[in-house]
C-alpha positions as CSV (number, residue, x, y, z in Angstrom):
1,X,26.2,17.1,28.1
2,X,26.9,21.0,28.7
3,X,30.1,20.9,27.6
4,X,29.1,19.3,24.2
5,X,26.5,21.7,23.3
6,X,28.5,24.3,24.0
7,X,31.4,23.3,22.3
8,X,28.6,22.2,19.3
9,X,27.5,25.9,19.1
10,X,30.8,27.6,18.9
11,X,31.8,24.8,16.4
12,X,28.2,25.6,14.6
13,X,27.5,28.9,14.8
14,X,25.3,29.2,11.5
15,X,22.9,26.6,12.8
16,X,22.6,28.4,16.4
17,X,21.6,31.3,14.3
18,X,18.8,29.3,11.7
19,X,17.6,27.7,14.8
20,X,17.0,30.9,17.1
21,X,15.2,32.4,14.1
22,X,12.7,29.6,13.9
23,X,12.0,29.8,17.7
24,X,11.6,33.3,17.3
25,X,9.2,32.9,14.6
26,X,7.7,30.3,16.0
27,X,6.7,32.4,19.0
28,X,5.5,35.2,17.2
29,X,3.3,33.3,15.6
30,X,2.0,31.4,19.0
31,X,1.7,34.9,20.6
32,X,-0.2,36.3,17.4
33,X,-2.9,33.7,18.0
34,X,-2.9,33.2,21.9
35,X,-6.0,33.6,23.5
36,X,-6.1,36.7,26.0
37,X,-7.4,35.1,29.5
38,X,-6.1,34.0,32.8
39,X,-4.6,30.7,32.1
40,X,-4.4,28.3,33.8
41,X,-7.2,29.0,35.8
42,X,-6.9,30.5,39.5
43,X,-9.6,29.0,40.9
44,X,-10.4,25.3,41.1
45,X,-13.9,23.8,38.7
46,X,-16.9,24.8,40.8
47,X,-20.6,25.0,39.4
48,X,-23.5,27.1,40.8
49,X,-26.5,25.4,41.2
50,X,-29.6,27.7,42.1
51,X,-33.5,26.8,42.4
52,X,-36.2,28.9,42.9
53,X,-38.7,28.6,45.7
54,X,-41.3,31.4,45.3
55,X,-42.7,32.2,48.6
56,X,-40.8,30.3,50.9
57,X,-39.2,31.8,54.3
58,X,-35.2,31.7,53.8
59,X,-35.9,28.9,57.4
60,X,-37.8,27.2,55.1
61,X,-35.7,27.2,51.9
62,X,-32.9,26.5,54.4
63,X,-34.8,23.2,55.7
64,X,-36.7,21.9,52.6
65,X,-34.5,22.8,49.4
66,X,-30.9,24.0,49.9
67,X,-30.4,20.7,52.6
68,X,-31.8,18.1,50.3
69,X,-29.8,19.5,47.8
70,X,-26.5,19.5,49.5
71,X,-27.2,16.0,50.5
72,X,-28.1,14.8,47.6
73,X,-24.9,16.1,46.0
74,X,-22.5,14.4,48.7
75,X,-20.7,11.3,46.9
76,X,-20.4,13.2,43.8
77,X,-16.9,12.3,42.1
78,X,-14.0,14.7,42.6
79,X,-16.1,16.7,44.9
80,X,-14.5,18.5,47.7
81,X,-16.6,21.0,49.3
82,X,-20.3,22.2,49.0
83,X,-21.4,25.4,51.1
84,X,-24.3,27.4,50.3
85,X,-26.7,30.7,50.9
86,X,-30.7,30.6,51.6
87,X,-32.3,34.1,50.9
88,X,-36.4,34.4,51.1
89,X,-37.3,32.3,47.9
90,X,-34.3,31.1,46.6
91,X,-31.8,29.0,47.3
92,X,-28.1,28.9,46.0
93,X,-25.5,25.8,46.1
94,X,-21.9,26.0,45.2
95,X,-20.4,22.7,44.7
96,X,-16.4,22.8,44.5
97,X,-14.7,20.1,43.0
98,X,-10.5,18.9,43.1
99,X,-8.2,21.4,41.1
100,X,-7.1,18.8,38.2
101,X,-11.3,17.3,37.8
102,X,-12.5,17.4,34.3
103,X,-15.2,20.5,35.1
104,X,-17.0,18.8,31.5
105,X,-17.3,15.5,33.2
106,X,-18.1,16.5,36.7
107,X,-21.2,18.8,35.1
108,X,-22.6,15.9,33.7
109,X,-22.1,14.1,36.8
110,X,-23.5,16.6,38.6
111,X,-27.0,17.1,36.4
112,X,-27.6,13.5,36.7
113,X,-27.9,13.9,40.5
114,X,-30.6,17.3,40.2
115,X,-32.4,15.4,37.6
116,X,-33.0,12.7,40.7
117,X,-33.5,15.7,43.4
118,X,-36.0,17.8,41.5
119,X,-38.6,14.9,42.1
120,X,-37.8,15.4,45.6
121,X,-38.3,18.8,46.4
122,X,-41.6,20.5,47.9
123,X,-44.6,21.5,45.0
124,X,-44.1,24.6,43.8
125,X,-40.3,25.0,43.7
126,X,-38.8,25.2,40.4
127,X,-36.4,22.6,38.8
128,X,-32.5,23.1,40.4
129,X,-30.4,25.0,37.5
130,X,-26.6,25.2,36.8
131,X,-25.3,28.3,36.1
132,X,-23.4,28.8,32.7
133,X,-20.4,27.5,32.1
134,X,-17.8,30.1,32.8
135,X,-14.2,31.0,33.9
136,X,-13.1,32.3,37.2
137,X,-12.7,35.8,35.3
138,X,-15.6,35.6,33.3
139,X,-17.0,39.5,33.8
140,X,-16.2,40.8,30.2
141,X,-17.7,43.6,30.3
142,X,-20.3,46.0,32.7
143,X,-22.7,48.5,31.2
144,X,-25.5,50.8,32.5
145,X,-28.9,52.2,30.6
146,X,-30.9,55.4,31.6
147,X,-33.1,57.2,30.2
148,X,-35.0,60.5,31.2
149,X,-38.1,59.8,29.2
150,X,-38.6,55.8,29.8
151,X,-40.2,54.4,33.2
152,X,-38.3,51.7,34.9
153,X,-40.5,48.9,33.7
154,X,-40.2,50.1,29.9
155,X,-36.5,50.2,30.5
156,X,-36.4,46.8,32.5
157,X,-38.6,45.4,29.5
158,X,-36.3,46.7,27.2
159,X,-33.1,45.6,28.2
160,X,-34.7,41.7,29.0
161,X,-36.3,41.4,25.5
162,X,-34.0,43.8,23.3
163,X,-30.4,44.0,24.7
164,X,-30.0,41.2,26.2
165,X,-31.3,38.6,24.0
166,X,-28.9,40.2,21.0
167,X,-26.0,39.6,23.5
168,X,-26.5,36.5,24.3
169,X,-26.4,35.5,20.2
170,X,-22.8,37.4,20.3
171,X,-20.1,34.4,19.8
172,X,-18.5,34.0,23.4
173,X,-20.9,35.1,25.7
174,X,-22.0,32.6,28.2
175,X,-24.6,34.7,30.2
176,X,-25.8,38.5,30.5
177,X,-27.3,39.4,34.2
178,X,-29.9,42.3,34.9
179,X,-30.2,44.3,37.4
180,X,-32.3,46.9,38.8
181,X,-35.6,48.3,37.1
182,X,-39.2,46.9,37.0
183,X,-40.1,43.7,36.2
184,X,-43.5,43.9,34.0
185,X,-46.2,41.7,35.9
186,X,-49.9,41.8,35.0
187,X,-51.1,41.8,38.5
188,X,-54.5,40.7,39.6
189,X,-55.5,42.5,43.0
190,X,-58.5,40.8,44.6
191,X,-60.9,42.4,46.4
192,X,-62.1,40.3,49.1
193,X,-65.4,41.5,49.8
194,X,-66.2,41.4,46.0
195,X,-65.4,37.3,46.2
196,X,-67.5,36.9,49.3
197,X,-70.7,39.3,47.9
198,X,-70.4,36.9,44.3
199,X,-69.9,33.7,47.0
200,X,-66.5,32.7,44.7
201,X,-62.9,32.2,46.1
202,X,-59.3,32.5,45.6
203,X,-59.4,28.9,43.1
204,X,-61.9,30.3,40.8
205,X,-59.9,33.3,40.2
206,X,-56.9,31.4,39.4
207,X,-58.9,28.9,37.5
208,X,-59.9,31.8,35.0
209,X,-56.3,33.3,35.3
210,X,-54.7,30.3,34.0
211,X,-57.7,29.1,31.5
212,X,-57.3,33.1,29.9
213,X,-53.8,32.6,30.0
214,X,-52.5,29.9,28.7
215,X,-52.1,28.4,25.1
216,X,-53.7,25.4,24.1
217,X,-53.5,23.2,21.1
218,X,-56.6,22.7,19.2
219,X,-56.1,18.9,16.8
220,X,-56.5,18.9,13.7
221,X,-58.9,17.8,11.2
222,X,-58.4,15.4,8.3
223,X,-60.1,15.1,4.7
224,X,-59.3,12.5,1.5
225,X,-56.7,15.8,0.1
226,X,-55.6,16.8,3.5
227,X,-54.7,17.7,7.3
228,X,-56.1,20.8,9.0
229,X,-54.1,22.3,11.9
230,X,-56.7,24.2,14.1
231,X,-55.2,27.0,15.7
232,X,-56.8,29.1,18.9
233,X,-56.2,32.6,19.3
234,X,-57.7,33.4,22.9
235,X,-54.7,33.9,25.2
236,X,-54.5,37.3,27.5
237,X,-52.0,39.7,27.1
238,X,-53.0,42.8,28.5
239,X,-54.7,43.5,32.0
240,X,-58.0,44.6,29.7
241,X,-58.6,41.5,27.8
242,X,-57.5,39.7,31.3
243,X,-60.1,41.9,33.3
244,X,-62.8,40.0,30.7
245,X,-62.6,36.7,31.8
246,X,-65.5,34.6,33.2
247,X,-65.3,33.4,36.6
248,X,-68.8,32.4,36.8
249,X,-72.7,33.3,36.1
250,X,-74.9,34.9,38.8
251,X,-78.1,36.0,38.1
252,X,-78.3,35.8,34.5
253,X,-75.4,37.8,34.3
254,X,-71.7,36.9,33.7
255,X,-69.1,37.8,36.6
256,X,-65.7,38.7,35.7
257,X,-62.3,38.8,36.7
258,X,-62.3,42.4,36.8
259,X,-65.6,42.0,38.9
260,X,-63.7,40.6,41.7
261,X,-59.9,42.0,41.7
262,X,-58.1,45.1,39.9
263,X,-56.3,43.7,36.9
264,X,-53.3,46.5,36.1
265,X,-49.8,46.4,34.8
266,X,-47.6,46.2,38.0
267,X,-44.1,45.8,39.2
268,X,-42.3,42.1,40.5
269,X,-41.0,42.5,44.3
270,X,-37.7,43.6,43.6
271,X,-34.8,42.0,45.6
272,X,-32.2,44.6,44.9
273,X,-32.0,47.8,42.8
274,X,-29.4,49.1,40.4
275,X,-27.8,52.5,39.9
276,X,-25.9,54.2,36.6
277,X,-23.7,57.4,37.9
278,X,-26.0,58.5,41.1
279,X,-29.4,57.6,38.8
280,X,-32.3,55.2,38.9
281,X,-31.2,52.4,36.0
282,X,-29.9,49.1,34.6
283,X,-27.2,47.4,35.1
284,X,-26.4,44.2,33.0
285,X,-22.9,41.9,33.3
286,X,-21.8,40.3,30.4
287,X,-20.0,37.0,31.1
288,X,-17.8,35.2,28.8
289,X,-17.5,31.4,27.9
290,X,-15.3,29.2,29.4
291,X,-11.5,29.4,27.8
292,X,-13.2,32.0,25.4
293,X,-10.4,35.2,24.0
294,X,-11.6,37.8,26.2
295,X,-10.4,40.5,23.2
296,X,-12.2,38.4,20.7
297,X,-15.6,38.5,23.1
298,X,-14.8,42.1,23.6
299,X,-14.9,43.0,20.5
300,X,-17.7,41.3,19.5
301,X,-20.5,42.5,22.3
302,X,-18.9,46.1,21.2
303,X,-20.2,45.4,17.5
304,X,-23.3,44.4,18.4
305,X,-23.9,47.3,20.6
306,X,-23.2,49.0,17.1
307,X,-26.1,47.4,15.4
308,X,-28.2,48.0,18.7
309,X,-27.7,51.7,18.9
310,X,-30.6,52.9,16.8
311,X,-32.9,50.5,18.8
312,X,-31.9,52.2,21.8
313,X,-34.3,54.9,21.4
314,X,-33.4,57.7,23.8
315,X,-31.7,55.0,26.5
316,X,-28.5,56.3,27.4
317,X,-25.4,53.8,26.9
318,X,-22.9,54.0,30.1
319,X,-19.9,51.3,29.8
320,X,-17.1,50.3,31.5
């Protein structure tokens, strides 16, 4: 077989020629239009499942959520390993799955069996939640904001509701993760003695938290012509208008929340903290989709900074 297609090209020189050109053509063409990723991928399919357990001991996240959850995920199809990590209110499962598993297919799998476990869990934990689809070298890209005349939690606020919400429309990007700042919270701080003197406790005051708080619908009201929505316009949004409502009448007299507890814009416990170059700030990691061109993605989070940079105010853009 050698022999003859060597003999065949000496023979045919002019088509050894016509054919190299198309393969080289050819593969110009592939490499014009070839994405720019690791590929294959490194790492076998896994999928990071974490739930939230506000309050909870890490024992006790340990022993009520991240157990169930591993157990509940054994028999899974094509998968080969589970370990895990239980921190002080959250709890974080890895599942691992065989090198050549369909990661599509075992995701679905694999939400079928949280959608069973989340009736299981304690009250008060939060629904288990797979992370984003994404590769094994999904970081695209890491940037930091500062800024000398914003606090933390108007920088924090910023980034969550501003930056981050325009990258995540950017074609690509599977996920963007903040770091460091202040979370806004509007914080009621209860003043024992106050509930005691007015003969109320803790339930009342979140009774009148969540009544101020949340948004209700109203019906709607029909005629011979036509139907009415009602709408109510009574939910809380600042630690004033919170401070005003009623946990109960003494007297005569009305007693409210602010009565009772300071009501003030306050920081979330933090779990970690960022820095940008040596300074207090935020950091955020933009994470590309699955099999996505890392250039293309790239590029794209680079333009939308472009159309972000006169909302930046007098934040300071640091990127790597």
């Amino acid at each position: 077989m050698l022999k003859w297609i060597v003999e065949s090209s000496l023979r045919f020189p002019g088509v050894v020629i016509v054919l190299a050109c198309l393969m080289a053509a050819y593969g110009i063409y592939i490499a014009g239009r070839a994405k720019l990723d690791v590929f294959p991928e490194f790492a076998p399919p896994r999928i990071v499942i974490q739930t939230e357990a506000t309050g909870l001991s890490a024992e006790e996240v340990e022993a009520l959520v991240t157990r169930p959850m591993e157990y509940g995920l054994n028999g899974t199809p094509e998968l080969e390993v589970t370990y895990s990590q239980s921190i002080q209110g959250l709890s974080v499962v890895t599942a691992v799955f065989r090198e050549d598993a369909d990661i599509y297919r075992v995701r679905q799998l694999t939400g079928e069996r949280l959608a069973d476990l989340s009736g299981q869990l304690p009250q008060g934990v939060k629904a288990p939640r797979m992370g984003p689809l994404t590769s094994s070298t999904s970081l695209t890209l890491a940037l930091g904001l500062v800024s000398d005349d914003r606090t933390p939690m108007e920088l924090r606020t910023f980034a969550d509701w501003t930056v981050r919400l325009q990258l995540l429309g950017v074609p690509g990007v599977a996920r963007v993760e903040v770091f460091g700042g202040e979370v806004r919270q509007i914080q009621i701080q209860v003043k024992p003695e106050r509930l005691i003197a007015y003969g109320l406790s803790i339930e009342n005051v979140l009774a009148a938290a969540r009544k101020s708080t949340g948004v209700r619908g109203a019906g709607f009201i029909e005629n011979e012509n036509q139907r009415i929505v009602l709408r109510t316009k009574g939910q809380s949004l600042s630690p004033e208008a919170l401070g005003e409502a009623v946990l109960a009448h003494r007297d005569g007299f009305s007693v409210r929340l602010r009565d009772v507890a300071g009501v003030v814009d306050g920081p979330e416990p933090k779990l970690g903290d960022a820095q940008v170059m040596g300074q207090p700030g935020i950091v955020m990691l933009v994470h590309s989709q699955y099999g996505a061109n890392t250039l293309e993605v790239t590029r794209a989070v680079e333009a939308a900074f472009d159309e972000l940079r006169r909302t930046f105010l007098n934040a300071i853009l640091i990127t790597d």
